[in-house]
N, C-alpha and C positions, 0 to 999 in steps of 0.2 A: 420705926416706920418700915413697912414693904420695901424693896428696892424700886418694884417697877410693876405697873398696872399695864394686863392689855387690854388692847381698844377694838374686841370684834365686831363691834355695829360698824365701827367705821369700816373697817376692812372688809365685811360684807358690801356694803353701800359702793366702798370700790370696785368688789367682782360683777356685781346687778350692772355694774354701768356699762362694766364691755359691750362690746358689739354679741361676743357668743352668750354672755351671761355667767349663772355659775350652776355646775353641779352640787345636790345634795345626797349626800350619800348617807341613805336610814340606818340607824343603830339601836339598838334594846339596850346597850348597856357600856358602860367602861372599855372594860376589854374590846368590843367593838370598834369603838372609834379610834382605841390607841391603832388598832393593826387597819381601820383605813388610812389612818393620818398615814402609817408607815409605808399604804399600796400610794401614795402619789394624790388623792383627794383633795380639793383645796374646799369642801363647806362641809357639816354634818347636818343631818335632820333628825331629832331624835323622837318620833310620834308615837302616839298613846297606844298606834296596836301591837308596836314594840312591844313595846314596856310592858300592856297588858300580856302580851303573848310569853312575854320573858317568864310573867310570874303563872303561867297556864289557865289564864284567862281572858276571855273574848271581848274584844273592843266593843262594849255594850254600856257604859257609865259604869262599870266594879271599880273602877282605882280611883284612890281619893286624891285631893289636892296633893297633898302632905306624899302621900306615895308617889306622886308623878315627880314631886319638887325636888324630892329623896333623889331619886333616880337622877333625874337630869344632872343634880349637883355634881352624882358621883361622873356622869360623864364631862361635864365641864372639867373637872379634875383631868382627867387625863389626855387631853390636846388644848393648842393654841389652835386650833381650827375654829373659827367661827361657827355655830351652833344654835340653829332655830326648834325651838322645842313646841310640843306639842302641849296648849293648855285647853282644851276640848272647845265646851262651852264657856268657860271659865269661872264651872261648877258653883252657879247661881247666879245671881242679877248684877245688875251692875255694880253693888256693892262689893259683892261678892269679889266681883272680879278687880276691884281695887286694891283687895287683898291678895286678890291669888296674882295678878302682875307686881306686886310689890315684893311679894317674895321670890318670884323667880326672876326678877331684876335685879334685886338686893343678893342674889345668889352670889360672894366672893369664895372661890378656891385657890389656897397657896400651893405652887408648888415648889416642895422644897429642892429639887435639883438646880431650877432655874432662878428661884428666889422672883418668883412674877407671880402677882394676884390675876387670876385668871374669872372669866364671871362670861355670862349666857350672853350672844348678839343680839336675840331678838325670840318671841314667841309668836305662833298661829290662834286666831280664835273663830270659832265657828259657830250660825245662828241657828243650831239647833236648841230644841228644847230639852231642858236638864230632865232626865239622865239623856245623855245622846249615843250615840254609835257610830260603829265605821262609817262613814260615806258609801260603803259596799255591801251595805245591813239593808235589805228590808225593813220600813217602821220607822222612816225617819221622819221627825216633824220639828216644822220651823219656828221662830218664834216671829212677832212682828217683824219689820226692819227696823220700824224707828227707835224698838228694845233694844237690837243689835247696836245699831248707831251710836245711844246710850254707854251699850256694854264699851264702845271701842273708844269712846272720849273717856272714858272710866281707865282704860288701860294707857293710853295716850299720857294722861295725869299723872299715874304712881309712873308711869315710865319717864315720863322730863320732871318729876325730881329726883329720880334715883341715878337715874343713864339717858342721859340723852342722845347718844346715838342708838341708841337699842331700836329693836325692826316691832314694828309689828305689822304682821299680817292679815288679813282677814278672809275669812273663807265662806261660803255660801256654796248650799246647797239645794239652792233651789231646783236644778234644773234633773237631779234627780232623787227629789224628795218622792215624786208621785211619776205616771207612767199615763201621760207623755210628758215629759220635763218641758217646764218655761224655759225658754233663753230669756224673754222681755224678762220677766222676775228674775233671773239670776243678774240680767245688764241693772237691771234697775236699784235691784239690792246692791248689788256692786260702787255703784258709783255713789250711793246714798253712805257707804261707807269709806269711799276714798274721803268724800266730803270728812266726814266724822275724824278725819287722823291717820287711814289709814297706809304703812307706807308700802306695799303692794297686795294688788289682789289674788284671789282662788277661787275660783267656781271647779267644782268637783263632777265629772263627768261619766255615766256608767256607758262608753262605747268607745269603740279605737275612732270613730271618723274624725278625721281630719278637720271637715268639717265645722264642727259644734268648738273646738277653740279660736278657728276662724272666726266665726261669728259672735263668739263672747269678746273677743278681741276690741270686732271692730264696733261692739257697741260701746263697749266701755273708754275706747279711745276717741270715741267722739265728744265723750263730756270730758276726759280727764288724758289728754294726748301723750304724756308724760311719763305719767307713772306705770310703773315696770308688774307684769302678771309672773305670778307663780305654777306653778302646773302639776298635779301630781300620775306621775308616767306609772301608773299602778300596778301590780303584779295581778290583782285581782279582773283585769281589763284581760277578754283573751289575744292578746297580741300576735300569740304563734300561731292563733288558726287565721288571721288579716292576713291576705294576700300579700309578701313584702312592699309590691308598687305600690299598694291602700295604706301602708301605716305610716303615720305620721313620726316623722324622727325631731332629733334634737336640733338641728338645724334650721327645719322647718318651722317648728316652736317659735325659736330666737327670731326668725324674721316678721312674725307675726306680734312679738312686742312680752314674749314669755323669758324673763332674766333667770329665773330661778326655777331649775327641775329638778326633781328630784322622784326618788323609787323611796317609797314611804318603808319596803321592811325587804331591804334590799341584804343585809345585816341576815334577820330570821331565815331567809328562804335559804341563804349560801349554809347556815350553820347547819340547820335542821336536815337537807340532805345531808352533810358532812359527816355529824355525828351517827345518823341514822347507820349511811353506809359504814361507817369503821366497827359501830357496836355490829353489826349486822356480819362483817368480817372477822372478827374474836370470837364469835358465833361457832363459827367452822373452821379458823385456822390458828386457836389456841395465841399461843405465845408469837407465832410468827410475822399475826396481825397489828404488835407491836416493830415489830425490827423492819416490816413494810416502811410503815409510817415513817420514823428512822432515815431510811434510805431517802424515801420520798422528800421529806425537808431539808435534807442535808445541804447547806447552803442557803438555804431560805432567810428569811428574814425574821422567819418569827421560831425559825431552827431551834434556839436554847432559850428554853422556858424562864432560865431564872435571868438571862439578861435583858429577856423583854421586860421584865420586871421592873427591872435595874435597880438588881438584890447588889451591883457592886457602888452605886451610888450611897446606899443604905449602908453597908457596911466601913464606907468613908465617912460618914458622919459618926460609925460608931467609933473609928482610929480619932475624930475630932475630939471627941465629947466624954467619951468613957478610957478613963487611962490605962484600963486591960483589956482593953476590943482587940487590940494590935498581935496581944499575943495569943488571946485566945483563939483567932481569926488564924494566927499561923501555924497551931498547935493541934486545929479540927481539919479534919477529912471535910472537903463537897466546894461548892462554887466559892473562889473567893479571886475571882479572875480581878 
């Protein structure tokens, strides 16, 4: 038997309840979330434009179930962070989506340093119609609600017999499906789906005002007083051209009844300048544009590549397991700290 299972629905459902809420910080991949866990992070969001973005393709319906589930798993792998994954529509009907929560419910990863079976807090689903896109795509169309509704008792289901603390989400976008966005259709769809199971809301917003989460707020807490909104603080939103006194911050959110926010490709934006600039510096300064970098992490946390790894975890299990790891391990030149 495992030694020990963890429990991140529950451990979510404890950060939602603060007073501040909790941060999710967006990831495309493994490595992502090992070196947020390490910056101090307490939730991960791992969403579809990631992941499409990861594989260099636009959050437009291209990734299939089986490819998001791929991904996710490998991230569950690598933190005890609590982790709301991105299942779109949930790439077909409510059948459909019986299936696709039951496998990313069913998601267990061991990890062998800790000996803990580790598995996904909770998934997002959204009432687009299959194939669907960003929330930030032009072309977006809804399905019914009471399809949606359907889809969300459907995921409700596979999720209380597999994990019953497990989250799920639900997101609507109505109110920037078309140009002028409903508030009434996004409060309305909203609450038709807390009805349904769900355990917090999202309405998706193409504008920084303050305003429009104001007002989803207060519509949705007048049917359902309770239960806690999600928010997505999107990069795609232009925040830096909002006057600072105009934009809506994390505190603001929180008072308004939003436990859970999160920067959907929080992960993408940091790496992609990252990499951009360093290739872009080996460009014109050869070998030196190595011994920069060097310098620059010296102390860092994610300084030596092979311990982030934790290549000396690995190579204790090979002193366990294998009766010439030991010497061959003292006999090689490289990491054997």
């Amino acid at each position: 038997m495992y030694s020990k299972y963890d429990d991140p629905g529950k451990k979510f459902r404890e950060l939602v309840a603060r007073k501040e809420g909790v941060f999710g910080f967006g990831v495309a991949n493994a490595i992502d979330a090992l070196v947020a866990s390490l910056a101090g992070v307490e939730a991960i969001y791992a969403g579809g434009w990631s992941i499409a973005g990861s594989k260099g393709r636009p959050d437009m319906g291209q990734v299939t179930m089986t490819e998001q589930r791929d991904q996710v798993r490998e991230i569950v792998r690598s933190t005890r962070l609590p982790i709301i994954a991105d299942i779109d529509d949930g790439y077909g009907d409510a059948k459909n989506v019986l299936r696709t929560a039951a496998e990313f419910f069913g998601t267990l990863e061991y990890d062998f340093a800790t000996r803990t079976v580790r598995r996904l807090a909770g998934v997002h689903i959204e009432d687009q119609v299959l194939p669907k896109r960003c929330g930030h795509i032009a072309g977006k169309k809804l399905i019914p609600p009471a399809k949606m509704a359907g889809k969300i008792r459907a995921a409700c289901r596979a999720r209380d017999d597999i994990y019953r603390n497990g989250i799920i989400v639900a997101r609507t976008d109505a109110f920037n499906s078309k140009v002028p966005g409903s508030m009434a259709d996004a409060v309305n769809r909203s609450v038709r789906y807390a009805d349904a199971g769900a355990d917090l809301l999202w309405c998706e917003f193409n504008q920084c005002d303050r305003a429009l989460p104001e007002a989803f707020a207060k519509g949705v807490k007048r049917r359902h007083p309770n239960i806690p909104l999600a928010f997505n603080y999107s990069p795609s939103l232009p925040w830096i051209k909002t006057p600072p006194h105009e934009r809506v911050r994390f505190a603001d959110l929180n008072e308004m009844g939003y436990k859970f926010i999160f920067v959907t490709i929080a992960a993408f934006h940091a790496s992609t300048k990252a990499v951009h600039d360093y290739a872009k510096r080996f460009c014109t300064a050869k070998e030196e544009a190595l011994w920069e970098m060097q310098g620059a992490k010296h102390g860092h946390p994610t300084a030596d590549h092979q311990a982030l790894m934790r290549v000396n975890k690995w190579q204790e299990f090979e002193r366990e397991f294998d009766s010439d790891a030991a010497a061959d391990q003292a006999r090689g030149e490289g990491f054997k700290k």
